[in-house]
C-alpha positions in Angstrom: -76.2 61.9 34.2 -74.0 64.6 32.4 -74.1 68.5 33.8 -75.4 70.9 30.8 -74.0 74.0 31.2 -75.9 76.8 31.9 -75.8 78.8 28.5 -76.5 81.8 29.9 -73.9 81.9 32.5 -71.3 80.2 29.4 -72.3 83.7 28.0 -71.3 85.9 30.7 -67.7 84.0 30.9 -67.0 84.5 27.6 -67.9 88.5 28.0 -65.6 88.5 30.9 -62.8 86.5 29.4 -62.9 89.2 26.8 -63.3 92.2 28.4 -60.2 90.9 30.9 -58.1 90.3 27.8 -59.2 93.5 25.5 -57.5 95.5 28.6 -55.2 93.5 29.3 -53.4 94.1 26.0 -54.3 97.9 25.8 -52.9 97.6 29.1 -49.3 96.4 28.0 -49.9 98.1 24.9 -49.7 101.5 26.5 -46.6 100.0 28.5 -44.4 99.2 25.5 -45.2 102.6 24.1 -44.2 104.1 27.1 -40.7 101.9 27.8 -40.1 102.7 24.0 -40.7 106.4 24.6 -38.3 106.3 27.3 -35.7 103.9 26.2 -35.7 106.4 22.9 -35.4 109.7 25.2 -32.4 107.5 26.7 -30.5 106.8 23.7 -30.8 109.8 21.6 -30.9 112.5 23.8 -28.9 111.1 26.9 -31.8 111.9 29.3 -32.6 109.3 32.0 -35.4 111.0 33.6 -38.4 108.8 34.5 -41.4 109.2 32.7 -43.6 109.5 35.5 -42.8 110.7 38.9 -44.0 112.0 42.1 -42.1 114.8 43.6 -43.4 114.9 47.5 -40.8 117.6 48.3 -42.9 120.5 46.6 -46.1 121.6 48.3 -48.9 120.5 47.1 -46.8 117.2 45.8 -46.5 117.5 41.7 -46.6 114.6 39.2 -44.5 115.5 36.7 -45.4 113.5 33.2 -42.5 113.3 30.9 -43.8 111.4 27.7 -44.0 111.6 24.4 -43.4 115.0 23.6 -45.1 116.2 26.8 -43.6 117.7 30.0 -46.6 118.7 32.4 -47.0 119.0 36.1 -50.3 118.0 38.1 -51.3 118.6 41.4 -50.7 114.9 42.9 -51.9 115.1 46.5 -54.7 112.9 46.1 -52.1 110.4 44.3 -49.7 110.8 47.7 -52.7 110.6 50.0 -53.7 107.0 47.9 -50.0 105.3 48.2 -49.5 106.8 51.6 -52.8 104.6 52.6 -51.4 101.5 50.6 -48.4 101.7 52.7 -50.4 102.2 56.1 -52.7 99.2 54.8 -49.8 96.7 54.1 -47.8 97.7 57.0 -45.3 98.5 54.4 -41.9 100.2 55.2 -41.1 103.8 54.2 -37.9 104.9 52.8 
């Protein structure tokens, strides 16, 4: 005797499969514009600087955001404190 699938649970894949793929996209979406921003900055203007980056020599550590058309610095400690417990939680070497 055949399985019948449960529709219900059918129903709940098919939301997940969706949602997964809807941010997926906005996801890589948000990277092109980002790697075109910067490949852009690159060419025309002959600056290299990354568009995000985490400067851990100032205190409090700053994010600086360089992208489209925006230069801003944040307070990033919480940022630092989050990869500095990554790096304690995979054992991971420091520079």
């Amino acid at each position: 005797m055949a399985k019948r699938k449960d529709p219900q649970r059918r129903q709940e894949r098919r939301v997940f499969w969706f949602s997964f793929s809807l941010s997926f996209f906005v996801f890589l979406t948000a990277a092109g514009l980002l790697i075109v921003d910067y490949q852009g900055r690159k060419l025309s203007f002959g600056d290299s600087t990354p568009p995000v980056s985490l400067d851990r020599q100032a205190d409090p550590p700053k994010l600086r955001v360089k992208a489209f058309g925006i230069e801003e610095s944040f307070d990033g400690t919480r940022i630092d404190d989050a990869l500095d417990f990554l790096w304690d939680f995979g054992c991971l070497p420091r520079r």
